[in-house]
N, CA, C and O atoms as a GROMACS GRO file, in nm:
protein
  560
    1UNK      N    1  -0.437  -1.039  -1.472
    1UNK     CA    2  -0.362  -1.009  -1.352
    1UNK      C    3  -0.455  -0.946  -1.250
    1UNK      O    4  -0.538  -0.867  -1.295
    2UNK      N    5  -0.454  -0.965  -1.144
    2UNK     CA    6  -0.512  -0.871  -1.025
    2UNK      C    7  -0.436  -0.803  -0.901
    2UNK      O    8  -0.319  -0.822  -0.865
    3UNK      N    9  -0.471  -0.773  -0.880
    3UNK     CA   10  -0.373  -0.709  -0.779
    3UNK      C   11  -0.482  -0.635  -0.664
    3UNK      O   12  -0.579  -0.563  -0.683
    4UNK      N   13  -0.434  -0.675  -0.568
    4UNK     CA   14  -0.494  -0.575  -0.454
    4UNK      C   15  -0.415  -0.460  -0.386
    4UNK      O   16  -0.292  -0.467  -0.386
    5UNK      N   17  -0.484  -0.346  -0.324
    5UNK     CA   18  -0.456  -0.235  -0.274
    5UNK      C   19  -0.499  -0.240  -0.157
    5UNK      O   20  -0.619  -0.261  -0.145
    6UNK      N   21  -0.417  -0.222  -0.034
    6UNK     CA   22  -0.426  -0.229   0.133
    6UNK      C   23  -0.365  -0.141   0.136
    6UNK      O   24  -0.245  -0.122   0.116
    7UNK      N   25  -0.523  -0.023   0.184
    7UNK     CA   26  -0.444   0.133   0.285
    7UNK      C   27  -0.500   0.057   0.389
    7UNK      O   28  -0.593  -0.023   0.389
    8UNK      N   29  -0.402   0.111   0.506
    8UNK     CA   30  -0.412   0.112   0.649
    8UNK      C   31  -0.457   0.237   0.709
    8UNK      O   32  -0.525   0.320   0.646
    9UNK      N   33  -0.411   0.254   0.858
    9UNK     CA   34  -0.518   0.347   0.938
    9UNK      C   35  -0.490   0.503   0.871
    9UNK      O   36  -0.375   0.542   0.850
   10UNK      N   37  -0.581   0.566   0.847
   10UNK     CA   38  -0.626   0.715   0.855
   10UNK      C   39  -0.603   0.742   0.673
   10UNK      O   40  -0.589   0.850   0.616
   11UNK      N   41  -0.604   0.645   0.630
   11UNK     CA   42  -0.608   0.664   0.500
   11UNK      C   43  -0.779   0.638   0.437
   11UNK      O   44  -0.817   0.624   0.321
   12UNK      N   45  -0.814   0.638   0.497
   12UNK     CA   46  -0.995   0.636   0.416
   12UNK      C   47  -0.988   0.803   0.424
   12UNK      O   48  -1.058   0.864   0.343
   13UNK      N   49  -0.912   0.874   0.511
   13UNK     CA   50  -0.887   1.019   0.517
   13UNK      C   51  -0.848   1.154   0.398
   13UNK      O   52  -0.853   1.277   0.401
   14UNK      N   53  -0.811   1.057   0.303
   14UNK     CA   54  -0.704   1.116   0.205
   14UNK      C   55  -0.792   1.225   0.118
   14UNK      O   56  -0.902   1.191   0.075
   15UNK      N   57  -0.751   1.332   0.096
   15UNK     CA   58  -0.819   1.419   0.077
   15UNK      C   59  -0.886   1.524   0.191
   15UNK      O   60  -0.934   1.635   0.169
   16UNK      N   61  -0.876   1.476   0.278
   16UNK     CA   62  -0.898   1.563   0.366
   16UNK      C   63  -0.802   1.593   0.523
   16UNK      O   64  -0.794   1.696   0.590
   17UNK      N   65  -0.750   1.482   0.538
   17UNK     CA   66  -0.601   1.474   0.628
   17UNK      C   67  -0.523   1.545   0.532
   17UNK      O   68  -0.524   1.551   0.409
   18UNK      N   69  -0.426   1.619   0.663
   18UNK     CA   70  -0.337   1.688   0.656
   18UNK      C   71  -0.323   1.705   0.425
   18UNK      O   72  -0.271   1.614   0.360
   19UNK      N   73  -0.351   1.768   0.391
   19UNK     CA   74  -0.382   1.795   0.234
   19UNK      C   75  -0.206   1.865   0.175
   19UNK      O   76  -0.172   1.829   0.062
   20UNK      N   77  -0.122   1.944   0.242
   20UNK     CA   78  -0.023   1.922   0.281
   20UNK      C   79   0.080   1.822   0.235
   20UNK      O   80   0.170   1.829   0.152
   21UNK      N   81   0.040   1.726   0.316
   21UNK     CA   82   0.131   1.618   0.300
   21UNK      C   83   0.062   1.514   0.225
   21UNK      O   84   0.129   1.418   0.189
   22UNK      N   85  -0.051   1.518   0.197
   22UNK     CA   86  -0.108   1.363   0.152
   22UNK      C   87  -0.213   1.387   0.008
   22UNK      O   88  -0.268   1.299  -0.059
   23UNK      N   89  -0.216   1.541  -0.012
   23UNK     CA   90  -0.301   1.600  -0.126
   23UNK      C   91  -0.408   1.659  -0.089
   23UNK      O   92  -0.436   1.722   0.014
   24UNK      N   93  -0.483   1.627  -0.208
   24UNK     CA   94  -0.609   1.707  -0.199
   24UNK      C   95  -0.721   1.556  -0.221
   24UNK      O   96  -0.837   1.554  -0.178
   25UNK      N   97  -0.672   1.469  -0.276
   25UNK     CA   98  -0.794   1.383  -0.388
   25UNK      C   99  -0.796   1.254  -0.228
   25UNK      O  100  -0.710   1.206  -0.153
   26UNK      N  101  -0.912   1.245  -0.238
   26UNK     CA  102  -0.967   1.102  -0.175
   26UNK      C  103  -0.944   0.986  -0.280
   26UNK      O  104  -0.975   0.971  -0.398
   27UNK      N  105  -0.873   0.908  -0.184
   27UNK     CA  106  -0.840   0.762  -0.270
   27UNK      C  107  -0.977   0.685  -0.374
   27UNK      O  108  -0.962   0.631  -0.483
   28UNK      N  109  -1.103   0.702  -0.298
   28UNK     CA  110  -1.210   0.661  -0.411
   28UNK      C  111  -1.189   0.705  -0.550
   28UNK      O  112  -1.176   0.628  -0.644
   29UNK      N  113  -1.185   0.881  -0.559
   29UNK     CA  114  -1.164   0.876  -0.669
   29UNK      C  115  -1.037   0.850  -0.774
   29UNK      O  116  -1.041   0.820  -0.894
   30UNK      N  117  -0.935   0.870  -0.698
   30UNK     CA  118  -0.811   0.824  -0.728
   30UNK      C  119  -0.783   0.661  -0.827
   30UNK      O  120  -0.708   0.645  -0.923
   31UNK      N  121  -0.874   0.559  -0.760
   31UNK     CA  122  -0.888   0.479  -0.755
   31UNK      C  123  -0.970   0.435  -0.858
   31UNK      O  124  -0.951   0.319  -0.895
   32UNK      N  125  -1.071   0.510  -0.923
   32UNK     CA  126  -1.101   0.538  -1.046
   32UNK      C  127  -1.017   0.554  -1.143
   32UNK      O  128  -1.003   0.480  -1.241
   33UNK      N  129  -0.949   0.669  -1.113
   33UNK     CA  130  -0.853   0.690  -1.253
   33UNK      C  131  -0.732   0.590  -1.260
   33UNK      O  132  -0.675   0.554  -1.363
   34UNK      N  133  -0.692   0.538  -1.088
   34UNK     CA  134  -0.607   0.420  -1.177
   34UNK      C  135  -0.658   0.304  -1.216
   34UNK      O  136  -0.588   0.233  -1.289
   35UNK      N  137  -0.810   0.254  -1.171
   35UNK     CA  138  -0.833   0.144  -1.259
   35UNK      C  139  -0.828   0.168  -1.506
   35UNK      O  140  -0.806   0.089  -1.598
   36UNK      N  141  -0.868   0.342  -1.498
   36UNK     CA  142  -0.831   0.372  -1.597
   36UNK      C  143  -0.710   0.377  -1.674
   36UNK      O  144  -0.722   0.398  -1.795
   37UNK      N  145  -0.608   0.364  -1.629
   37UNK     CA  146  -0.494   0.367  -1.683
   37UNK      C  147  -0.425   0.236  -1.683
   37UNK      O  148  -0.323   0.208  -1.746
   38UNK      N  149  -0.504   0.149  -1.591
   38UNK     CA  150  -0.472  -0.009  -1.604
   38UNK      C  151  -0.567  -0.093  -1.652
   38UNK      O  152  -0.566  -0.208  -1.607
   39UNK      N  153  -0.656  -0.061  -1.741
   39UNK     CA  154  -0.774  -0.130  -1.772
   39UNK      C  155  -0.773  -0.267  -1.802
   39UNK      O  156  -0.890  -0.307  -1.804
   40UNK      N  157  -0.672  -0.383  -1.834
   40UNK     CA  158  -0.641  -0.520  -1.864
   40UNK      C  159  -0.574  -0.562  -1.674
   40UNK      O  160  -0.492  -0.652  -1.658
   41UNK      N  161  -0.610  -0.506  -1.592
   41UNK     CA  162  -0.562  -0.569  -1.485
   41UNK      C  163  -0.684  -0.514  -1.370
   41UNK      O  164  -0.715  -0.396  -1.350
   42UNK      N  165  -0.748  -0.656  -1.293
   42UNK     CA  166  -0.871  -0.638  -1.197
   42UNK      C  167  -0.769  -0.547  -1.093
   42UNK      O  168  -0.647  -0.558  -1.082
   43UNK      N  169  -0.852  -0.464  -1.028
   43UNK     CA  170  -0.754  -0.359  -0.924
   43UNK      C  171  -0.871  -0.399  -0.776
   43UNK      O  172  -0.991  -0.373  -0.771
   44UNK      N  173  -0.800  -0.456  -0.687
   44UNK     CA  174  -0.914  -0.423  -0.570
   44UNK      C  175  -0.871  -0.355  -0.434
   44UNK      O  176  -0.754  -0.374  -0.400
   45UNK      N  177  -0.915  -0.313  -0.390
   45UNK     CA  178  -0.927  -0.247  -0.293
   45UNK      C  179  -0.973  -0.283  -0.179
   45UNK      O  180  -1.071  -0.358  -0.171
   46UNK      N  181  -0.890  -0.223  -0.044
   46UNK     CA  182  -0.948  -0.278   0.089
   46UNK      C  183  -0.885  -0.182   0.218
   46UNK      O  184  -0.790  -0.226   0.282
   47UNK      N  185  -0.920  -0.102   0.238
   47UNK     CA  186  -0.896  -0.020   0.360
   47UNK      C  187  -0.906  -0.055   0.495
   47UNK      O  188  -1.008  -0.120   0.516
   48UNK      N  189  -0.835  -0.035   0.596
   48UNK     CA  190  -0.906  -0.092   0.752
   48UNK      C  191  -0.824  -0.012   0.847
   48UNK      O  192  -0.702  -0.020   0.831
   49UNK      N  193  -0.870   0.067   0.946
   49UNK     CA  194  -0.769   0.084   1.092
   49UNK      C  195  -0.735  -0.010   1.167
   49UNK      O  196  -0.665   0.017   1.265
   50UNK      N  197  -0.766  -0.118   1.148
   50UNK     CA  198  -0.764  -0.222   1.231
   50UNK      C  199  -0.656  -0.287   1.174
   50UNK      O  200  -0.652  -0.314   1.054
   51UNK      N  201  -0.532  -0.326   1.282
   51UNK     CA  202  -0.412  -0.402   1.226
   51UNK      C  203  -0.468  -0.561   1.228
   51UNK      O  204  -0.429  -0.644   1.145
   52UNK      N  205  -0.550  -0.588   1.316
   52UNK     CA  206  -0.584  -0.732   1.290
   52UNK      C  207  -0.651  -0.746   1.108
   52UNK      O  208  -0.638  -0.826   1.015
   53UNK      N  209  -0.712  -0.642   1.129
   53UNK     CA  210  -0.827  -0.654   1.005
   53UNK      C  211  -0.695  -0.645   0.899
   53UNK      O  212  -0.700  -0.760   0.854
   54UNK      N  213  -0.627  -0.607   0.858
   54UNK     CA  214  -0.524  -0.592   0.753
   54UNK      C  215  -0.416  -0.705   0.738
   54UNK      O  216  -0.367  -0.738   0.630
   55UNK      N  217  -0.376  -0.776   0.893
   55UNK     CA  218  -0.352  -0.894   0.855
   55UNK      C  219  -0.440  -1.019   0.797
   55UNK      O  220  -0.395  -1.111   0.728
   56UNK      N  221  -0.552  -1.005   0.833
   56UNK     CA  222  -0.662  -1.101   0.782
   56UNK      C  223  -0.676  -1.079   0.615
   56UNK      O  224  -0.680  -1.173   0.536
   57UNK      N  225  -0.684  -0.948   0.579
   57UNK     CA  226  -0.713  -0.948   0.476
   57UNK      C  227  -0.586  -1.039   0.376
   57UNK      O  228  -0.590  -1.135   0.299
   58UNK      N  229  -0.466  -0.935   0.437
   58UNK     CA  230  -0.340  -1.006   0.344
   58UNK      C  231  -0.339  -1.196   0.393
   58UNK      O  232  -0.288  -1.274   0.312
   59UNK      N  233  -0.375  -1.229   0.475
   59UNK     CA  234  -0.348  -1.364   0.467
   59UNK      C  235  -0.478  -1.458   0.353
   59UNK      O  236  -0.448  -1.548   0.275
   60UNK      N  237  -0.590  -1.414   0.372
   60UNK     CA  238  -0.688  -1.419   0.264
   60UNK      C  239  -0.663  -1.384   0.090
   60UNK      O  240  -0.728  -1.424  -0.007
   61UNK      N  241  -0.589  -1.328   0.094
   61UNK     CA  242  -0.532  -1.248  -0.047
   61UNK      C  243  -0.411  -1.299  -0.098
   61UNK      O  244  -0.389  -1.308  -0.219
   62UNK      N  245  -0.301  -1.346   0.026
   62UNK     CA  246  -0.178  -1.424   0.004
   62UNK      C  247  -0.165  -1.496  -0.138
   62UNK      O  248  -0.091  -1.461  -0.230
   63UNK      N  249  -0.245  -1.594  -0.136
   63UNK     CA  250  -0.227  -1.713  -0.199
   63UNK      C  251  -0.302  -1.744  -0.314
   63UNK      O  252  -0.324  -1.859  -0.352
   64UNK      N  253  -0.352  -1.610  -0.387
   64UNK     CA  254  -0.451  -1.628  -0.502
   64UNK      C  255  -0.462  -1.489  -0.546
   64UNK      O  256  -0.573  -1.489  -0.597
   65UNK      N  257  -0.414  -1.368  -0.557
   65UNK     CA  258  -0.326  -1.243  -0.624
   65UNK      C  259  -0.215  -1.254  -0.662
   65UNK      O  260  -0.128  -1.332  -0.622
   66UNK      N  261  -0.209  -1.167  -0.751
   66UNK     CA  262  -0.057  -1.170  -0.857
   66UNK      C  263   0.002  -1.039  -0.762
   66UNK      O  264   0.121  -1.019  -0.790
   67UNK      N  265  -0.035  -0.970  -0.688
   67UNK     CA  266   0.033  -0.850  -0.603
   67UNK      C  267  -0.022  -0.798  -0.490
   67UNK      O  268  -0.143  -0.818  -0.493
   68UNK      N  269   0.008  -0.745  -0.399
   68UNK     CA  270  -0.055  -0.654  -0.347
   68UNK      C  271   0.047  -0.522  -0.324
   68UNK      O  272   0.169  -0.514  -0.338
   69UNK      N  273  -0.040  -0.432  -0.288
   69UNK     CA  274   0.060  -0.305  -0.283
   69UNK      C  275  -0.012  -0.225  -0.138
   69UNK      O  276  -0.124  -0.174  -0.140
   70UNK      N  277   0.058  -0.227  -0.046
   70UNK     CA  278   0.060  -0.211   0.115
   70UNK      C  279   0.108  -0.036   0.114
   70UNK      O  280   0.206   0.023   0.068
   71UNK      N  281  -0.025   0.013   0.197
   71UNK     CA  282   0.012   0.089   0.248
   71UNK      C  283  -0.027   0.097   0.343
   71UNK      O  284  -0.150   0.104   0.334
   72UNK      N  285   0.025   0.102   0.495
   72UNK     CA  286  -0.011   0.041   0.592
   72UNK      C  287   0.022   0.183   0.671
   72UNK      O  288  -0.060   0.192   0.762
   73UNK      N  289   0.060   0.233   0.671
   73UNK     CA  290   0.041   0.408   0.710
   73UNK      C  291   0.090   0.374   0.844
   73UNK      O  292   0.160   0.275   0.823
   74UNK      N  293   0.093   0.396   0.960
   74UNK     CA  294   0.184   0.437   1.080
   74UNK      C  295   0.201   0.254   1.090
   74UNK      O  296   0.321   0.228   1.098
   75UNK      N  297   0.140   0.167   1.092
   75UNK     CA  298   0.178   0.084   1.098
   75UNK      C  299   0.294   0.003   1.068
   75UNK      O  300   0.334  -0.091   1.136
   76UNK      N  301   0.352   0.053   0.946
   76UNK     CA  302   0.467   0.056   0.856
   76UNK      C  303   0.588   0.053   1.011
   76UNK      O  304   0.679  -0.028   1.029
   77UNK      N  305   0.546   0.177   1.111
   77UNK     CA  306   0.624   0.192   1.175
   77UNK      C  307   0.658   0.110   1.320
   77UNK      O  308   0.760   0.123   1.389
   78UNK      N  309   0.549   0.027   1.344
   78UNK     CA  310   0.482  -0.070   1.467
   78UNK      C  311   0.450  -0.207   1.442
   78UNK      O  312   0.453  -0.286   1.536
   79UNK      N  313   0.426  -0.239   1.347
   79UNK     CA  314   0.370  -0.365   1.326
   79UNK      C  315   0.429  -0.475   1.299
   79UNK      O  316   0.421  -0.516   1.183
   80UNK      N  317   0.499  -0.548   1.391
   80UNK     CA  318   0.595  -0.700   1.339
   80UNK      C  319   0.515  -0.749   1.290
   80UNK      O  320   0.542  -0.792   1.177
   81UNK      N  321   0.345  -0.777   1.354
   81UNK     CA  322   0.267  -0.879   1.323
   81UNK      C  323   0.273  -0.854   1.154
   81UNK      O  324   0.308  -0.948   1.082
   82UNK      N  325   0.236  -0.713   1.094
   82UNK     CA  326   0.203  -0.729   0.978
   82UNK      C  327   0.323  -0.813   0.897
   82UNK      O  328   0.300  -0.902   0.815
   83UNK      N  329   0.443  -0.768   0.933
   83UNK     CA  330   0.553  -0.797   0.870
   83UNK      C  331   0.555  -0.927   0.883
   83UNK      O  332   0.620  -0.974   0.790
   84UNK      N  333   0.516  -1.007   0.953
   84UNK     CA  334   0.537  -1.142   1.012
   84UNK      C  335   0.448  -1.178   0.850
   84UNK      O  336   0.509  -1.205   0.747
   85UNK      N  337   0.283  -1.170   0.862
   85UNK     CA  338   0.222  -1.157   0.780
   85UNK      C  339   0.229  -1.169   0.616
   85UNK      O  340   0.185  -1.248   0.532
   86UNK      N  341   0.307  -1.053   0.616
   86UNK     CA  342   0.362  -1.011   0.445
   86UNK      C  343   0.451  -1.188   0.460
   86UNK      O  344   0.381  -1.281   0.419
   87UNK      N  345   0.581  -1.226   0.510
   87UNK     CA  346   0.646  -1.306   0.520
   87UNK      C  347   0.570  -1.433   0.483
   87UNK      O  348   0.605  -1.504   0.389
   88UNK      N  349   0.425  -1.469   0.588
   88UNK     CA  350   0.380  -1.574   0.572
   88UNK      C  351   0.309  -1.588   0.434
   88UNK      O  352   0.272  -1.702   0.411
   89UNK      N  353   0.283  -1.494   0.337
   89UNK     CA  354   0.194  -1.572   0.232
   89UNK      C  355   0.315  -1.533   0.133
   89UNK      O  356   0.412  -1.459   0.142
   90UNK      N  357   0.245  -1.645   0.006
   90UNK     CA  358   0.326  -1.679  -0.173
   90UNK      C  359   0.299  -1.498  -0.257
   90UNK      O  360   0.392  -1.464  -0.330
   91UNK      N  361   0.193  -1.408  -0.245
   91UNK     CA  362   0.205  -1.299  -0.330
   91UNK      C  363   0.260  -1.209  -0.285
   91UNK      O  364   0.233  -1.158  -0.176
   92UNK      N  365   0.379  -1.162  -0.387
   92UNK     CA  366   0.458  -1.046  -0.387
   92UNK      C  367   0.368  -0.937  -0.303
   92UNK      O  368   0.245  -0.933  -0.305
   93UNK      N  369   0.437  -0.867  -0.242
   93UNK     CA  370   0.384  -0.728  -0.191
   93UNK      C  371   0.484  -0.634  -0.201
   93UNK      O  372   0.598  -0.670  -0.173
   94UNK      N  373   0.458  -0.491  -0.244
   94UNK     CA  374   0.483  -0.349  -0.261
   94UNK      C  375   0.436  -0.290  -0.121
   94UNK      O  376   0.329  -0.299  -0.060
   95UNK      N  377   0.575  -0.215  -0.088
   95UNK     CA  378   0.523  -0.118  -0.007
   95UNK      C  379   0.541   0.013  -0.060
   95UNK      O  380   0.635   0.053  -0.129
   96UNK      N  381   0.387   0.111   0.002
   96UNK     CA  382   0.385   0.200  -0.091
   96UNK      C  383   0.358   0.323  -0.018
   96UNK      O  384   0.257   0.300   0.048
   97UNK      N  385   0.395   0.431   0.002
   97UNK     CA  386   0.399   0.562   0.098
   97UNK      C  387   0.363   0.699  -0.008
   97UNK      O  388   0.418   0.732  -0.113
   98UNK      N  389   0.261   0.756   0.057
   98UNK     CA  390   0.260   0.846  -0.036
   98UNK      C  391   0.354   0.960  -0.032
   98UNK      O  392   0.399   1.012  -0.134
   99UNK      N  393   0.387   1.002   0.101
   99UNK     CA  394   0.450   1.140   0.125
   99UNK      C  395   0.637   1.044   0.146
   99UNK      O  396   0.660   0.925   0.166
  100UNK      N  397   0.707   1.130   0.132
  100UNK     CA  398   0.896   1.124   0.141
  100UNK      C  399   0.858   1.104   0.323
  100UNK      O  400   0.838   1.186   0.412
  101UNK      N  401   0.862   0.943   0.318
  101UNK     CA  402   0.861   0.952   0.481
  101UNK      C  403   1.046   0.945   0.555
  101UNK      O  404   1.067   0.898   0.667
  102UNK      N  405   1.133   0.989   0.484
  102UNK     CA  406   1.289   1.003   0.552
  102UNK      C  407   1.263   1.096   0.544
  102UNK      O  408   1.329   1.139   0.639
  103UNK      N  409   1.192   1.219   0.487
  103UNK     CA  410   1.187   1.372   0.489
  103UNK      C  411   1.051   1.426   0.615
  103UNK      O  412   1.004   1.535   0.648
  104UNK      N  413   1.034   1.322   0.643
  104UNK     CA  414   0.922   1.354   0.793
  104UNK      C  415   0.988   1.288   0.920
  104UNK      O  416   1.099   1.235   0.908
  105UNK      N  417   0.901   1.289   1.084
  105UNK     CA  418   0.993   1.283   1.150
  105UNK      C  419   1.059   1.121   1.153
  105UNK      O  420   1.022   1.010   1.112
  106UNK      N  421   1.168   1.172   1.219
  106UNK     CA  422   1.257   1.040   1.257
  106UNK      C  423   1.216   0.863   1.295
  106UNK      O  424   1.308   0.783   1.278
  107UNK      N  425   1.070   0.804   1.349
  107UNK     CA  426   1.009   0.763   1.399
  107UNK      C  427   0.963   0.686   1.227
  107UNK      O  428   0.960   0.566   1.197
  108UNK      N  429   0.941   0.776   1.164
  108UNK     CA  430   0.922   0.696   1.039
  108UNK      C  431   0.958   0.670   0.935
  108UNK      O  432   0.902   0.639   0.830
  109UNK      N  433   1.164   0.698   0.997
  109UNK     CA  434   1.198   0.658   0.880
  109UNK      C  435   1.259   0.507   0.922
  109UNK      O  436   1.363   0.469   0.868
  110UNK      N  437   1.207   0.440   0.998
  110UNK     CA  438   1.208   0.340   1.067
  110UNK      C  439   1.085   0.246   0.973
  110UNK      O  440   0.975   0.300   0.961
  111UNK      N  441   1.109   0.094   0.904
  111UNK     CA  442   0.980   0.016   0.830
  111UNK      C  443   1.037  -0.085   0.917
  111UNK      O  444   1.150  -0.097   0.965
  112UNK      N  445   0.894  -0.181   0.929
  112UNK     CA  446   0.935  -0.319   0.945
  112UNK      C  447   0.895  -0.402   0.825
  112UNK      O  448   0.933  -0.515   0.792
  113UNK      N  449   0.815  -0.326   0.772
  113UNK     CA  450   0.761  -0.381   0.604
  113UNK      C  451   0.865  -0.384   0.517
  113UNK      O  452   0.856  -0.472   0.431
  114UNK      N  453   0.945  -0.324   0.513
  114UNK     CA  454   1.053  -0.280   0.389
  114UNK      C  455   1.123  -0.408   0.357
  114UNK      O  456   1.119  -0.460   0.245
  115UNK      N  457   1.204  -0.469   0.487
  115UNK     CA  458   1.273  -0.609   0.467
  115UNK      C  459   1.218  -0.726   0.406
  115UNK      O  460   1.276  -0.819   0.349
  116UNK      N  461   1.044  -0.696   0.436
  116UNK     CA  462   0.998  -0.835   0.400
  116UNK      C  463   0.892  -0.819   0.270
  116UNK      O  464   0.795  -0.890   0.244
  117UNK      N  465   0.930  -0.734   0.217
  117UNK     CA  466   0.846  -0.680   0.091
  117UNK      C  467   0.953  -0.648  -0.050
  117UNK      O  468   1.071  -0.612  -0.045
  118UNK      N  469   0.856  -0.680  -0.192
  118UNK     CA  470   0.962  -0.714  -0.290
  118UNK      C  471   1.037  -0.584  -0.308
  118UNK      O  472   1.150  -0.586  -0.356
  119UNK      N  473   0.969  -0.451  -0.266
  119UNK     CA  474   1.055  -0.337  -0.255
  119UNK      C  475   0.961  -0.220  -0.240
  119UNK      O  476   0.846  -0.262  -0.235
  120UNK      N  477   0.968  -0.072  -0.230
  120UNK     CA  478   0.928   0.025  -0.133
  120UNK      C  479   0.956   0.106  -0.240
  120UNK      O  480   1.064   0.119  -0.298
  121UNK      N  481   0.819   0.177  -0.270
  121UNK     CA  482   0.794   0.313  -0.325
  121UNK      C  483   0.734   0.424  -0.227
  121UNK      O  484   0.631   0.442  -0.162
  122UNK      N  485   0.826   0.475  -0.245
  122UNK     CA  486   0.768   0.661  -0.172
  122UNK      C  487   0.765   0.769  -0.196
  122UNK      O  488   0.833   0.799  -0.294
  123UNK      N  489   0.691   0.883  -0.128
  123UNK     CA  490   0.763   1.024  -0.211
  123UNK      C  491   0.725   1.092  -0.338
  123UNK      O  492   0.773   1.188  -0.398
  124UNK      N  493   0.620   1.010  -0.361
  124UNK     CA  494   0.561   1.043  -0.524
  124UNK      C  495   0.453   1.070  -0.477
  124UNK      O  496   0.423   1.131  -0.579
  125UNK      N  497   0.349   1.083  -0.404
  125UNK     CA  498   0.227   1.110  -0.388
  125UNK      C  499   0.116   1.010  -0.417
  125UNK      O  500   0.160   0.896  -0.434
  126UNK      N  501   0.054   1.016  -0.422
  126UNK     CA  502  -0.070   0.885  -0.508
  126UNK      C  503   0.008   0.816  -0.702
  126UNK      O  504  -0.049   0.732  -0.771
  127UNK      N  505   0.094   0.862  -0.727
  127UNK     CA  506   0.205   0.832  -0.868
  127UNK      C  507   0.214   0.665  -0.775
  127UNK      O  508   0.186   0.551  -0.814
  128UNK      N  509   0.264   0.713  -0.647
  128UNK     CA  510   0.332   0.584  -0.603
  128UNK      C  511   0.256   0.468  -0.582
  128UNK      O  512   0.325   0.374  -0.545
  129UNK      N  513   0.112   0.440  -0.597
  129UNK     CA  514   0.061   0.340  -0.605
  129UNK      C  515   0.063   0.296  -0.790
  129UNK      O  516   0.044   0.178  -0.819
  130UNK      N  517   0.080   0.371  -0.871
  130UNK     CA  518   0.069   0.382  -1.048
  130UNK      C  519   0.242   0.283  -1.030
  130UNK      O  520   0.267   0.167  -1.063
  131UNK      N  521   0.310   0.363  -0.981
  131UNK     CA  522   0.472   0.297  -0.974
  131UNK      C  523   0.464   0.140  -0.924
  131UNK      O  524   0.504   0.041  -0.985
  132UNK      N  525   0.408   0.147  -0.809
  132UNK     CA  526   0.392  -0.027  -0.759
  132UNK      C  527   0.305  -0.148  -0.865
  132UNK      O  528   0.324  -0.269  -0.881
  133UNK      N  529   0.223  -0.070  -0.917
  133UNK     CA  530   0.140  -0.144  -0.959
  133UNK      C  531   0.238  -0.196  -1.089
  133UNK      O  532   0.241  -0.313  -1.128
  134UNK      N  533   0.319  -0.081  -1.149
  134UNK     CA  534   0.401  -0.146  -1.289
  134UNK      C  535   0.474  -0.178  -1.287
  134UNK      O  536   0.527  -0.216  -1.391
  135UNK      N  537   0.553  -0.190  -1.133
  135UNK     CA  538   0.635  -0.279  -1.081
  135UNK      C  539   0.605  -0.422  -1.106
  135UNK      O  540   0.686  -0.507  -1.144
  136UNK      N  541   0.459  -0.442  -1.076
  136UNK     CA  542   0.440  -0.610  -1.100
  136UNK      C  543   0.421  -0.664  -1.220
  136UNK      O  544   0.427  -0.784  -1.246
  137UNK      N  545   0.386  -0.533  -1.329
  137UNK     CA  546   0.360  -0.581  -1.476
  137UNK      C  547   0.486  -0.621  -1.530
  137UNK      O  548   0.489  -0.709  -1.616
  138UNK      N  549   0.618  -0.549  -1.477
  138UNK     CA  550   0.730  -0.594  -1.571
  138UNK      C  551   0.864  -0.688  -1.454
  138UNK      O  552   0.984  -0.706  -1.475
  139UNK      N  553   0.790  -0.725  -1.352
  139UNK     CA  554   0.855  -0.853  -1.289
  139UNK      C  555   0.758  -0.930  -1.313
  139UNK      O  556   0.713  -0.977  -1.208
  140UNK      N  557   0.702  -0.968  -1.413
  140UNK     CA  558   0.626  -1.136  -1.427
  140UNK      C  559   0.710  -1.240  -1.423
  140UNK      O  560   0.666  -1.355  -1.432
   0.00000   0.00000   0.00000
């Protein structure tokens, strides 16, 4: 199985943005320990601020991954294109939030991802990419 991981803008940040709301740990190493706890499944990774760059990637990734798991960070809250995107390719996508975004402001409890994605984890912290990912192991 493989699966890819798309953070969006200000998430190469993690660990050091707002720590608060988003932790303490930078996704590199994070990203370590969940390839450890999934060791029979390739895990890849791809970060970008760039909304073009994140649709490119998912349309490249569409059609030859068993998942991806989207976290597309304010974009979630702006982006038809992405949503258009998720829509246009064959692999399932997870959307995945680290912080309780209905418990932050109003503005984001607004997705355009949510409708067009197989379903939406939030609120768990970095758990919530571990949650998406075993989402796809037991919908095969």
């Amino acid at each position: 199985m493989k699966i890819l991981i798309i953070n969006g803008p200000n998430l190469n940040l993690l660990g050091v943005r707002e720590p608060g709301v988003y932790g303490n740990e930078g996704f590199e190493s994070y990203l370590a320990k969940l390839g450890a706890r999934f060791p029979g499944i390739g895990i890849d990774y791809y970060q970008s601020n760039v909304e073009g760059e994140i649709i490119n990637r998912l349309h490249e990734a569409g059609f030859s991954y068993d998942g991806i798991v989207l976290n597309a960070g304010a974009y979630t809250h702006t982006s038809i294109a992405i949503a258009d995107a998720v829509k246009a390719i064959r692999t399932p996508v997870v959307e995945v939030h680290i912080s309780n975004v209905t418990a932050r402001e109003p503005f984001r409890h607004e997705s355009y991802l949510t409708p067009v994605c197989r379903g939406c984890i939030f609120g768990f912290g970095l758990l919530s990419y571990d949650l998406a990912i075993q989402s796809f192991l037991t919908q095969q």
